[in-house]
C-alpha positions as CSV (number, residue, x, y, z in Angstrom):
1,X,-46.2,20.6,-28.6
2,X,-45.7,23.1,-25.6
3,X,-43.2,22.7,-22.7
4,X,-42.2,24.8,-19.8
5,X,-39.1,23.9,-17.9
6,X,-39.1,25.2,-14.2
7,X,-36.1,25.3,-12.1
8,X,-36.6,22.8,-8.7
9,X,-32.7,23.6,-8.4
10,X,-29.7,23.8,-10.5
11,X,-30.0,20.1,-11.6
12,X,-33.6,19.5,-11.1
13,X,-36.2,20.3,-13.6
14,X,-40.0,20.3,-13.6
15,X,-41.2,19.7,-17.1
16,X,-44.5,20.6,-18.1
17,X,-45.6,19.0,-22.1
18,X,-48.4,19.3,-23.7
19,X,-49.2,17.1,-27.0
20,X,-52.0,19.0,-29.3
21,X,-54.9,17.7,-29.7
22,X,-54.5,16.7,-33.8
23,X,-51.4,14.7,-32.8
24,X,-53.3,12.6,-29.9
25,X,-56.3,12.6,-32.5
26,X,-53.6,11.0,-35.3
27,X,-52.3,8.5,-33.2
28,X,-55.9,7.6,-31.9
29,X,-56.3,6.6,-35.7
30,X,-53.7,5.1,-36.2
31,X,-53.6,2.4,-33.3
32,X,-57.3,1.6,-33.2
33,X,-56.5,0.9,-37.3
34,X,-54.1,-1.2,-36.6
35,X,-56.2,-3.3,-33.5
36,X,-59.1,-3.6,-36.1
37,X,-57.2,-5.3,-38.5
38,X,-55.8,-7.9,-36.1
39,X,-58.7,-7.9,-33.7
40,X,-60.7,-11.1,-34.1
41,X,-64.4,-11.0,-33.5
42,X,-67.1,-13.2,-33.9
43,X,-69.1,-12.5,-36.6
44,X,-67.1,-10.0,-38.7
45,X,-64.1,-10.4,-40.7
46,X,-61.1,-8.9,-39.5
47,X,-61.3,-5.7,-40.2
48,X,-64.8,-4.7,-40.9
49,X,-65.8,-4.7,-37.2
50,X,-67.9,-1.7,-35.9
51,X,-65.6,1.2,-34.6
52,X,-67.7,1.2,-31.2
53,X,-66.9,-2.3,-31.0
54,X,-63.1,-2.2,-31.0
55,X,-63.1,0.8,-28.5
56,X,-65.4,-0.6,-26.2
57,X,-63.5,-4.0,-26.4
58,X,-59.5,-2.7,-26.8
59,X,-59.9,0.9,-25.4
60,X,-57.8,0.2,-23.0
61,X,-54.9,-1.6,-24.9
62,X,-55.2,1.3,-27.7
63,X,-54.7,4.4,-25.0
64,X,-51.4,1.9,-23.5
65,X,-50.1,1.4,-27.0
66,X,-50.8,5.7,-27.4
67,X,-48.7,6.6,-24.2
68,X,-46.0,4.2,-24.4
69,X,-45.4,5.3,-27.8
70,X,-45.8,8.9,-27.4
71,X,-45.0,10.1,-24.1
72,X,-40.9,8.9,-24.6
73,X,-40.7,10.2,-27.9
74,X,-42.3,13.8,-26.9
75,X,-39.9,13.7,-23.8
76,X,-37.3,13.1,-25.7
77,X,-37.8,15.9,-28.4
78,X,-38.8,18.1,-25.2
79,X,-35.5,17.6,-24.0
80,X,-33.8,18.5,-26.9
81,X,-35.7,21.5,-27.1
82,X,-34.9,22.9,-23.6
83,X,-31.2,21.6,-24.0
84,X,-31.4,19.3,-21.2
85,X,-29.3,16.4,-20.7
86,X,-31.0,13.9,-17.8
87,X,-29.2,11.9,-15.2
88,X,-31.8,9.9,-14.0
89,X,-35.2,8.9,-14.8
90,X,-38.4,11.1,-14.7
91,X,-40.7,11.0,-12.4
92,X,-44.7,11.7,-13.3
93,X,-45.8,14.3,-11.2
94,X,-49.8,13.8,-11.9
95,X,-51.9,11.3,-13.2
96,X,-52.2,11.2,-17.3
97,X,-55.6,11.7,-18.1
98,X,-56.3,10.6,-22.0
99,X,-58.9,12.1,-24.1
100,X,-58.5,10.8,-27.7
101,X,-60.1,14.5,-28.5
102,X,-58.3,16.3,-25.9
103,X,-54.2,17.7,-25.8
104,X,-52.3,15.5,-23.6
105,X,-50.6,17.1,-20.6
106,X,-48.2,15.7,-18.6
107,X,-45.9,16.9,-15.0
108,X,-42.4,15.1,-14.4
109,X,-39.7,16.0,-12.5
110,X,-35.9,15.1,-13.3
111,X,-32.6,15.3,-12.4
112,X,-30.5,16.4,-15.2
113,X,-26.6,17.5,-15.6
114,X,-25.5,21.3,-14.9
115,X,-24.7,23.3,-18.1
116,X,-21.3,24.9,-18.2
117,X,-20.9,28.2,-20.1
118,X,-17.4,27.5,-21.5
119,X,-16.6,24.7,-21.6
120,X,-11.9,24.6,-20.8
121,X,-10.0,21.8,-21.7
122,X,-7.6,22.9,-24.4
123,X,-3.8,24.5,-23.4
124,X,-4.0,23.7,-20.2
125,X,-0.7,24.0,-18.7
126,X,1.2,20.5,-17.2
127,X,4.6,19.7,-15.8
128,X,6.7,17.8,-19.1
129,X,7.8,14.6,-17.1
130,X,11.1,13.5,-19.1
131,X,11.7,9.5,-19.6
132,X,14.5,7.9,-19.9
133,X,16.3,4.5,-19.7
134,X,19.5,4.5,-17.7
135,X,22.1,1.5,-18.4
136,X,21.8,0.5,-14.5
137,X,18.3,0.1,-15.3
138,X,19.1,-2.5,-17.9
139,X,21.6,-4.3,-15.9
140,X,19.4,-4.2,-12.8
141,X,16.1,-5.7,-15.5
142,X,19.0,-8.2,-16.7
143,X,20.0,-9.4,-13.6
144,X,16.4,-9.9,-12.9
145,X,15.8,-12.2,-15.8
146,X,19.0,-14.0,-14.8
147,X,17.7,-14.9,-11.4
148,X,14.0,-16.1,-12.8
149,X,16.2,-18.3,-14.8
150,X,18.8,-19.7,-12.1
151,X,19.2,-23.5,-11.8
152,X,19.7,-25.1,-8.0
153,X,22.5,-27.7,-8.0
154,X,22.9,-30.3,-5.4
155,X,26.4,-29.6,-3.2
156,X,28.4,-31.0,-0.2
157,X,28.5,-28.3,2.5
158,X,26.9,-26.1,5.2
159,X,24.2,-24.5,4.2
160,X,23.9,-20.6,3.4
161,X,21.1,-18.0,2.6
162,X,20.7,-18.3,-0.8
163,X,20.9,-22.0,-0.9
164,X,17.3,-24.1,-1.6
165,X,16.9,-27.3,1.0
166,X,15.0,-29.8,0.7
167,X,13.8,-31.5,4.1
168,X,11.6,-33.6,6.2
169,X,9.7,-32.3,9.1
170,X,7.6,-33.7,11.9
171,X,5.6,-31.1,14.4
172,X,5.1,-31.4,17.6
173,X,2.9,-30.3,20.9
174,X,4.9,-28.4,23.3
175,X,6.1,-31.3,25.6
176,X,7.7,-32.4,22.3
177,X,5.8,-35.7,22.7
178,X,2.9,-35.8,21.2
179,X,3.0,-35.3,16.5
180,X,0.5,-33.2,15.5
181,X,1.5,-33.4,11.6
182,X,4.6,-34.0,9.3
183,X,5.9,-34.0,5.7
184,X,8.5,-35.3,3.4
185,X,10.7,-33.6,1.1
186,X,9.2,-29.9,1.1
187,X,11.5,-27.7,-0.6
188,X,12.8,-24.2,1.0
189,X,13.7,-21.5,-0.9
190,X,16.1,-19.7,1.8
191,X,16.4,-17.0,-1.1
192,X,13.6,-15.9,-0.9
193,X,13.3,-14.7,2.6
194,X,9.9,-16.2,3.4
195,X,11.0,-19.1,5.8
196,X,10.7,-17.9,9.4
197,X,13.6,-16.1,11.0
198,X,13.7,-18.7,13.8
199,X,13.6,-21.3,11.4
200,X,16.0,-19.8,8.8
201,X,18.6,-18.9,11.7
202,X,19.2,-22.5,12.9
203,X,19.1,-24.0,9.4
204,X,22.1,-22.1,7.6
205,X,25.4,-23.5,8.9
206,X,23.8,-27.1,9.0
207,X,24.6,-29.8,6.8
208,X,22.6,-32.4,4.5
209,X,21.8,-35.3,7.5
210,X,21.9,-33.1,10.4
211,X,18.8,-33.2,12.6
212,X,17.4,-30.2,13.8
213,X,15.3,-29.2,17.1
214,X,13.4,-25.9,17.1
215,X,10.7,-24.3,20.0
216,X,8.3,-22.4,17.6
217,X,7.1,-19.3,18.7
218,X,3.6,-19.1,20.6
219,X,1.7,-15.9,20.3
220,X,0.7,-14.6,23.7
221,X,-1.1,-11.2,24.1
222,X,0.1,-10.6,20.7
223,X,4.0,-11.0,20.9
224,X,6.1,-14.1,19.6
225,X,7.5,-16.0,23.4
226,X,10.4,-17.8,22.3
227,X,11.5,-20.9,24.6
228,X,10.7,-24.2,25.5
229,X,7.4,-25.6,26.4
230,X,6.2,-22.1,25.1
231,X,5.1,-23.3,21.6
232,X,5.0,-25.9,19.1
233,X,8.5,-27.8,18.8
234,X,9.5,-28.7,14.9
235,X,12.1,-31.2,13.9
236,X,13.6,-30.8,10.8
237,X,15.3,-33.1,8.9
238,X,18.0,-31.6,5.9
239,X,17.9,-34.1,3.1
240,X,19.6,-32.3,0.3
241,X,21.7,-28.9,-0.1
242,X,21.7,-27.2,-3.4
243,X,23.1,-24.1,-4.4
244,X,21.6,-21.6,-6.9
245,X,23.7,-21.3,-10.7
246,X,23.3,-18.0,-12.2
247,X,23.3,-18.5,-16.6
248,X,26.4,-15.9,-18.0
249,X,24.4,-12.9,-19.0
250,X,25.8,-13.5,-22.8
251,X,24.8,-14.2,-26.1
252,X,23.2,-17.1,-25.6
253,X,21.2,-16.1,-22.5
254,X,19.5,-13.3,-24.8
255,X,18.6,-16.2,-27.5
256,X,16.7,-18.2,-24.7
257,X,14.3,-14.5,-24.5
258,X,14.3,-15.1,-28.6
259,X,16.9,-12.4,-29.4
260,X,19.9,-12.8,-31.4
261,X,22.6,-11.1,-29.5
262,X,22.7,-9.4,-25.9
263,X,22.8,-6.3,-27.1
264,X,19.4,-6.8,-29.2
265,X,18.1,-8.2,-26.0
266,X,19.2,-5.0,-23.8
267,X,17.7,-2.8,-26.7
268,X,14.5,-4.5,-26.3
269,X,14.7,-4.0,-22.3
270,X,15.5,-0.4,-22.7
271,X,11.9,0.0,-25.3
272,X,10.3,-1.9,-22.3
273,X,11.4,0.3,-19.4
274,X,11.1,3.4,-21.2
275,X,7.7,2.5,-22.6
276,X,6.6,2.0,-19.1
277,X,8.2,4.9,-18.1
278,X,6.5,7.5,-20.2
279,X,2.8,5.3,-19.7
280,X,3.3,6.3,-16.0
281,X,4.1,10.2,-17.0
282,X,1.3,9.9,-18.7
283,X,-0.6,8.7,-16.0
284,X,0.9,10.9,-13.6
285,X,-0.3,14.1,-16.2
286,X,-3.6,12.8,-17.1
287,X,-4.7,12.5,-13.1
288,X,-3.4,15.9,-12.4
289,X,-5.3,17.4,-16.0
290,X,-8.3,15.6,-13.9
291,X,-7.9,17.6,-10.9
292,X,-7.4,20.6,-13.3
293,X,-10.5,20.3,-14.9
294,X,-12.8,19.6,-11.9
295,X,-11.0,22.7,-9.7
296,X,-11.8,25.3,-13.2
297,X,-15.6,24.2,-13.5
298,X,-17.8,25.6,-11.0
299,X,-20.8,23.0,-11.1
300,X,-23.9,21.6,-8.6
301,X,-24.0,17.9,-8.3
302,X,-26.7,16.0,-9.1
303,X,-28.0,14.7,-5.8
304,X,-29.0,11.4,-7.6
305,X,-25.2,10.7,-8.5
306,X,-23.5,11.7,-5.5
307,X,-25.7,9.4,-3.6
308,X,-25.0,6.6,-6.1
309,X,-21.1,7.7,-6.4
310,X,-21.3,7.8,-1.8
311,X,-22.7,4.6,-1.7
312,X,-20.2,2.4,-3.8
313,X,-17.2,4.6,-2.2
314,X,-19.3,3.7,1.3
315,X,-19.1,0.1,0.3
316,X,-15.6,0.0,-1.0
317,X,-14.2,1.6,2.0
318,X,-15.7,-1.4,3.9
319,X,-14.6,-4.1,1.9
320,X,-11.0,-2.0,2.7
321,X,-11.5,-2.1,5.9
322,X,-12.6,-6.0,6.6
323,X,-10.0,-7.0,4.0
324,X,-7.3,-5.3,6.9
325,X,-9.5,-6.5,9.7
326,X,-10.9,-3.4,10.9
327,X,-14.6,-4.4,9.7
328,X,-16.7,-1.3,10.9
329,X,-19.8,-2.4,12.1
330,X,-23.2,-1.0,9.1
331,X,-25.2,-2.8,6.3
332,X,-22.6,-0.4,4.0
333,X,-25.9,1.1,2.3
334,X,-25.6,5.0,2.0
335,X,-29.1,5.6,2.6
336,X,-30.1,5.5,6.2
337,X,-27.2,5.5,8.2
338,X,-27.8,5.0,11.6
339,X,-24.9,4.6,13.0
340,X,-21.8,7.5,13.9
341,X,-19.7,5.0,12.1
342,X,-21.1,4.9,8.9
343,X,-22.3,9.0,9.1
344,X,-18.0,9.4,10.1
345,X,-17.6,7.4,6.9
346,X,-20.0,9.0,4.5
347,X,-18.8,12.8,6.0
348,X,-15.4,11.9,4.8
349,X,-15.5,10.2,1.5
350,X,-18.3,13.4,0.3
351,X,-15.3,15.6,-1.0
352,X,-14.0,12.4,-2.9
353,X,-18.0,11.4,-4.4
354,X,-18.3,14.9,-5.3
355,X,-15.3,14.9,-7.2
356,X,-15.5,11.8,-9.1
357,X,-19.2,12.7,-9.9
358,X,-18.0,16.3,-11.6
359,X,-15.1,14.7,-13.3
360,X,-17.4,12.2,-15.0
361,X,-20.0,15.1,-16.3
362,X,-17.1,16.9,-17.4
363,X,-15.7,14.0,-19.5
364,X,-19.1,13.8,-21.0
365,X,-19.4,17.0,-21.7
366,X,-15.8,17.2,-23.4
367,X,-17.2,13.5,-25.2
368,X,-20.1,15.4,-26.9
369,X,-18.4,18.6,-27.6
370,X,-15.2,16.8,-29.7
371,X,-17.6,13.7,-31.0
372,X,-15.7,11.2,-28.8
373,X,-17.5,7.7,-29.4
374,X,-16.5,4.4,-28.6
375,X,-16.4,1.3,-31.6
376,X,-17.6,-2.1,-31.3
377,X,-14.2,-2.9,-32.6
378,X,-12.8,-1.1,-29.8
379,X,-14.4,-3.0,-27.2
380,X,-13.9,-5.9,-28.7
381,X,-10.0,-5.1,-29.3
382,X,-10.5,-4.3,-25.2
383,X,-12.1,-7.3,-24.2
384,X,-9.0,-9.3,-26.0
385,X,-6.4,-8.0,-24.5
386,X,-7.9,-8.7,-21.2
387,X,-8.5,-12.2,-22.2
388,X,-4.8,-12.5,-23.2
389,X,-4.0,-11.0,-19.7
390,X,-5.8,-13.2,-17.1
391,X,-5.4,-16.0,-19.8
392,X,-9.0,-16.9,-19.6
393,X,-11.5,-16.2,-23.1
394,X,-13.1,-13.2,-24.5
395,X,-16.5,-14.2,-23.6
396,X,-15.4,-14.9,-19.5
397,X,-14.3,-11.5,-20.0
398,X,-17.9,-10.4,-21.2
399,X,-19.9,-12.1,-18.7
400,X,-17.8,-10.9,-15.9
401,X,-18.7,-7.5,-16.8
402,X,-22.3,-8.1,-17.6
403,X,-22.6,-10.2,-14.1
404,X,-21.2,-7.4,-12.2
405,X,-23.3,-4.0,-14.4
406,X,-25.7,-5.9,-16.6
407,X,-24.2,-4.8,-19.4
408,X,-20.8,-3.5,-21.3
409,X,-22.0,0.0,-21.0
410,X,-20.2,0.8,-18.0
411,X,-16.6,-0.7,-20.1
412,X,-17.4,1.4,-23.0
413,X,-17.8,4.5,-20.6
414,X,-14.2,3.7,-19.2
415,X,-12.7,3.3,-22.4
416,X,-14.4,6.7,-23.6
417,X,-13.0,8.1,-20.5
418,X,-9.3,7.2,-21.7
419,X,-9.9,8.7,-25.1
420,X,-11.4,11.7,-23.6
421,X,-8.4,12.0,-21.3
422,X,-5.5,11.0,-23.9
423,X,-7.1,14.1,-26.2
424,X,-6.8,16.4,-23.0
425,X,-3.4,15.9,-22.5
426,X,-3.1,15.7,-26.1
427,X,-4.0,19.2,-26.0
428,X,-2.4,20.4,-23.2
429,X,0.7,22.7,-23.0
430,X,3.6,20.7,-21.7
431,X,5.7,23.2,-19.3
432,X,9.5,22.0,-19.3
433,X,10.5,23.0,-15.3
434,X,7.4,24.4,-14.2
């Protein structure tokens, strides 16, 4: 086999292969073999047919079974033997013309991933983030846990801003006249902070029975207009008054978390919050290692992935944007923008695809160089915890993945991007004060 590699650009190869002609003439053999022995035709036993029968008859299917056989396993070694590593498909540059007595030669372009000459990841210096646990914390995580666990008891008096209520309501037009809709024994939370301010102001200070009349606000041009006839009118009826019971943070508050004493309980808090703690150093560390590597590695993009990488950041940004209401007008497709909207958008998030495009090659690279691979056990150990987490099963997990890539491959990437990263910062030099 020959091959000549020439340069298109940086990360775009032309690739010239020739197969000899003894190889083409082995494989020749070998396939119209194998078509004779299955080949059925009338009037020979399988097998013994005439030679010029078969080719004349399968030609075709022998030359297809030839090329699909041989072309991706001599692109493959030819890729191995000019070091490349490809990013996208190839693409045929001419047709194949096959000759079972002839070398094969083949054209292709491809896009293929920039080659670094050293390769620097290891002792890269990082700010040592200390951790720690303060009792406040604790009492602050404590008091938490005491509040999810407070009890509302019923009570005879006005009512105040922590209190719950439970009331009837009936809604109104603006004339007050006509209903529009009511309901029975909704509870309020007053706690919580979520009832309307109107609302909340002329209910605390009331009593269970009392009766209450409130203008709603309208919205006109955009600002609340308080006062009558302006809005809806609501009338509120207080059926019940209960005030919020906090458990003693003791003993037996810590055994209803299934700890023996409080102080077992607290020690478990403080594992918690520092564990946390020093998974968001780490966090904080690995993204700035990130930025570390991708600012010391001097590489071209492939123009392949940074179109790909543009266009999901393209149609990310949109989703943003209609999520908040500020839908900007565009199909979202990278390719083709025709509008100043979606050339503003694509001109701004570059610098970001560009990045994220380097920082994946880079992780690849640093993959290969240390043998970083990924386990079926792994993914499955993955796919668990995510289960346990959205309380849903391991195979929703699965298809939700394979629904949205066609496959786990993207997961498995993400998961050897974490191990890549934890070894990074694993060997990095942690700078106390820096």
């Amino acid at each position: 086999m020959s091959i000549t590699v020439e340069d298109i650009t940086s990360t775009k190869k032309r690739m010239k292969i020739e197969i000899p002609t003894d190889i083409i003439q082995k494989e020749y053999s070998t396939s119209l073999s194998s078509v004779r022995q299955k080949a059925k035709i009338p009037g020979f036993r399988p097998g013994h047919a005439p030679v010029g029968i078969i080719e004349k008859r399968f030609g075709s299917d022998i030359k297809n079974d030839i090329l699909d056989r041989i072309i991706p396993d001599y692109y493959s070694k030819a890729l191995k033997e000019a070091d490349l590593v490809p990013v996208t498909l190839p693409k045929f540059e001419c047709e194949l013309e096959f000759r079972k007595d002839k070398p094969l030669s083949f054209s292709l372009s491809v896009e293929v991933r920039p080659k670094i000459n050293e390769l620097k990841y290891a002792g890269l210096k990082i700010d040592a983030i200390e951790s720690a646990a303060e009792d406040k914390d604790i009492e602050d995580t404590l008091k938490g846990l005491q509040e999810e666990r407070a009890i509302f008891e019923a009570v005879d008096r006005p009512v105040i801003e922590s209190d719950l209520v439970v009331i009837d309501y009936v809604k109104f037009d603006p004339t007050g006249e006509k209903e529009l809709s009511s309901a029975k024994d909704q509870v309020m939370n007053l706690g919580n902070k979520v009832a309307p301010p109107g609302i909340l102001d002329e209910i605390v200070g009331k009593n269970k029975g009392d009766i209450i009349d409130i203008a709603l606000p309208s919205f006109e041009g955009g600002n609340a207009q308080e006062g009558e006839g302006k809005g809806h009118r609501i009338r509120i009826t207080i059926k019940e008054v209960k005030e919020k019971k906090l458990s003693e943070i003791d003993d037996e508050f810590a055994g209803d978390f299934g700890h023996d004493s409080l102080e077992a309980l607290k020690e478990k808090i403080k594992e918690g919050i520092l564990k946390a703690r020093k998974d968001k150093a780490s966090d904080q560390q690995k993204t700035k290692l990130l930025d570390m590597l991708v600012e010391t590695h001097d590489m071209d993009v492939p123009e392949s992935l940074l179109a790909h990488e543009l266009e999901n950041l393209v149609v990310n940004e949109k989703a943003s944007q209609k999520k908040s209401g500020e839908l900007i007008s565009g199909t979202g497709q990278v390719k083709g923008a025709e509008n100043t909207d979606d050339a503003e958008i694509i001109e701004r998030l570059r610098p970001r695809a560009i990045k994220n495009v380097k920082a994946s090659m880079l992780l690849d690279m640093i993959a290969e160089k240390e043998d970083v691979t990924v386990a079926e056990d792994e993914i499955k150990s993955r796919i668990a915890i995510l289960a346990r987490h959205f309380q849903t099963t391991p195979e929703n997990v699965i298809n939700l993945f394979v629904t949205k890539d066609g496959s786990l491959e993207n997961f498995k990437h993400t998961i050897q991007d974490e191990k890549v990263m934890n070894l990074v910062l694993a060997k990095a030099e942690l700078v106390k004060g820096a």
